[in-house]
N, C-alpha and C positions, 0 to 999 in steps of 0.2 A: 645529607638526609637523616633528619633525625627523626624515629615513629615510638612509639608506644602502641603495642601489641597484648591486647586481654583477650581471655580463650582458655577454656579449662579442660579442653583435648591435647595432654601433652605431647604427643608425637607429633600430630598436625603442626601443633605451633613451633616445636622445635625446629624440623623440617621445615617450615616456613622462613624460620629468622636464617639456616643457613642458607637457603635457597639464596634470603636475598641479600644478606653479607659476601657469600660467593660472588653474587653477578655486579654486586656494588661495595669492595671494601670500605670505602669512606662512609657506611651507612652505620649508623650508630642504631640499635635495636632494643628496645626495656621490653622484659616481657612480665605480665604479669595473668595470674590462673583465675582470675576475679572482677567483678568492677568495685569491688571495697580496694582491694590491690593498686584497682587501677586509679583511683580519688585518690587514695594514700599518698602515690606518684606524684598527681597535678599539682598536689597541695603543697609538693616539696618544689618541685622543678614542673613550670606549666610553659617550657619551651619546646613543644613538638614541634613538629610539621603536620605530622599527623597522627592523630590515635583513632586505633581500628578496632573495635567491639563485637566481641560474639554476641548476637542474639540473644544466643538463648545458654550463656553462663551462668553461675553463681550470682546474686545482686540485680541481674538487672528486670528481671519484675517485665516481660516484654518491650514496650519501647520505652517506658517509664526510667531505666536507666540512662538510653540516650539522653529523654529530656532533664533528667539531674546534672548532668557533665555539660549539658547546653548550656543549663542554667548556672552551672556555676563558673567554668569558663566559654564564656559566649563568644569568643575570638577566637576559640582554638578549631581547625577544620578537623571534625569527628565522619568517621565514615563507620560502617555495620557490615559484620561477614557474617553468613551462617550458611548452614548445611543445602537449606530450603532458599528459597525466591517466591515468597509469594505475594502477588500485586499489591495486595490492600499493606502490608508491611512496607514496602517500597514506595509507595506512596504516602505514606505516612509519614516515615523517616525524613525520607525528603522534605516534607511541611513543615516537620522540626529541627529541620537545618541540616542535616546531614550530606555531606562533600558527596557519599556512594555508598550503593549497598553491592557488596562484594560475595558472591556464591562461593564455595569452596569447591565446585566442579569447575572452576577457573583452573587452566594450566599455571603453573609458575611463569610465564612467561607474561600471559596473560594477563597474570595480577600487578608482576610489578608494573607492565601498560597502565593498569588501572590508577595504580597508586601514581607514576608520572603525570596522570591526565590531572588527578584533584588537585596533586600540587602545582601545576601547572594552570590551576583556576578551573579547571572543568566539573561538570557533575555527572560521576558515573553510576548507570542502572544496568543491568544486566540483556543480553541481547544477541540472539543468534542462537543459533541447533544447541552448542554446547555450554549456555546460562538462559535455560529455558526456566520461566516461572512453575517451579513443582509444587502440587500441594504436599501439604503439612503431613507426617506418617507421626507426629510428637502428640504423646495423651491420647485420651479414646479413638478412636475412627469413628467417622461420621456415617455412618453406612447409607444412610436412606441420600448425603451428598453425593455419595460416589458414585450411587447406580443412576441418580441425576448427570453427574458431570460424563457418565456413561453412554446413556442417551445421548445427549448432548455433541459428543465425539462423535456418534453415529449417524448424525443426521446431519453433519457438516460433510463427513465421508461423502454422505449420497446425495448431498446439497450440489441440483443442478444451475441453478437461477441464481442469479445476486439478490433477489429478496430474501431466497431462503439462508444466505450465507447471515441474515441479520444487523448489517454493521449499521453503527451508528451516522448520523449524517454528515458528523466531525471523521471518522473513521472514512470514510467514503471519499471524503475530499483530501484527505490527506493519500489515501491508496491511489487515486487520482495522479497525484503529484506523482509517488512510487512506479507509476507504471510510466509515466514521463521519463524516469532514470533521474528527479532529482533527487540530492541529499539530505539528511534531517536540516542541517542547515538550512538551504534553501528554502526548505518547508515552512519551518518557522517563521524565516523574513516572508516571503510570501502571506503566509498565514497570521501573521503578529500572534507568536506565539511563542513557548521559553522551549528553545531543545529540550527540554528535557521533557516538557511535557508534549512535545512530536512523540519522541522513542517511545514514550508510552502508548500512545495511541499506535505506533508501529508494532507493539506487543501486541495492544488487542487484535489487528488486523491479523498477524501474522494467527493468532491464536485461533480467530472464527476460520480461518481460510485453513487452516491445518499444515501452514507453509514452515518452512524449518528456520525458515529467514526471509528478509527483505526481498532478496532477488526473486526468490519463490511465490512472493507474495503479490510480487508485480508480476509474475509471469499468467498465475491463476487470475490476477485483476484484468486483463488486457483480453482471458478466455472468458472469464463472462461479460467482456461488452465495458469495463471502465475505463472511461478517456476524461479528458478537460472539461468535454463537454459537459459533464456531470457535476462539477466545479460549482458552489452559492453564486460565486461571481465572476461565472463563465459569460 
């Protein structure tokens, strides 16, 4: 396993490379504090497996860095870690190709899971109680958001009815399935849909329903009345 690692928290990153040289000695690690660092790299040796990009380092301009490294090599699997998770990022990333976006509230254990799965061909987004999508605390605060997203948390709290909980009619049908006990897999064949864009919709669910995860999320779906029946093509 060979990776390339940019990131301009040098403790984190440290601690990362040996985390995963410990659990993997045959794993070869380049680290660099930049994405100028990190081009330097490609443009000498563009044989990763995979390089993993801080968000929000030196260079990379928000996702405008990812799509430089896209753009310049477009074969190599690039994946994104940052502090924060937040939706419209992860979706985004993903549109421009990105293998995963990796939180840094990931255990060690957990990330090299992640980093197996993209090499492995999978595409990882964050998901479950402990890679919950946070908002942004980087640059002003938005105040007059918060006390929206505030509200908002409060009326999901005291949301008795599946109307009030909001969900969309793709949300719905997929919670549907969740409460079945089937997989994102499943989902998607079912659904003709790309895993990856199941798990997102298993975000939003989990998100309106105030559930910590899937299981939670089917638990609260089955308490207000969602079954099959409620399925486009039940």
């Amino acid at each position: 396993m060979k990776l390339l690692i940019a990131d301009d928290h040098t403790l984190f990153r440290d601690a990362l490379v040996q985390y995963i040289e410990r659990s993997n000695p045959e794993a070869t690690v380049t680290l660099m504090q930049d994405l100028y660092g990190a081009l330097d790299c490609l443009k000498k040796d563009d044989g990763y497996d995979l390089v993993i990009l801080d968000l929000r380092m030196p260079g990379m301009d928000g996702l405008n860095g990812l799509k430089s490294v896209r753009e310049a090599f477009p074969e190599l699997r690039v994946a994104l870690m940052s502090g924060v998770a937040e939706e419209e990022d992860v979706r985004a990333a993903l549109s421009m190709g990105a293998v995963g976006y990796f939180p840094k509230t990931l255990s060690g254990r957990a990330l090299l899971d992640a980093i197996h799965d993209v090499l492995q061909g999978e595409i990882f987004i964050p998901e479950g109680e402990d890679t919950e999508f946070l908002p942004s605390h980087y640059g002003d605060m938005d105040y007059d958001n918060v006390i929206e997203e505030g509200v908002d948390f409060i009326r999901r709290k005291q949301a008795q009815t599946l109307s009030e909980v909001n969900l969309t009619p793709r949300e719905l049908e997929v919670l549907s399935y969740l409460v079945d006990g089937a997989t994102n897999k499943e989902i998607a064949n079912s659904l003709d849909l790309q895993l990856v864009t199941v798990k997102l919709h298993v975000r939003g669910i989990c998100r309106k329903l105030d559930a910590a995860n899937r299981t939670q999320a089917a638990l609260k779906g089955k308490d207000l009345g969602v079954s099959s029946a409620l399925r486009k093509n039940a």
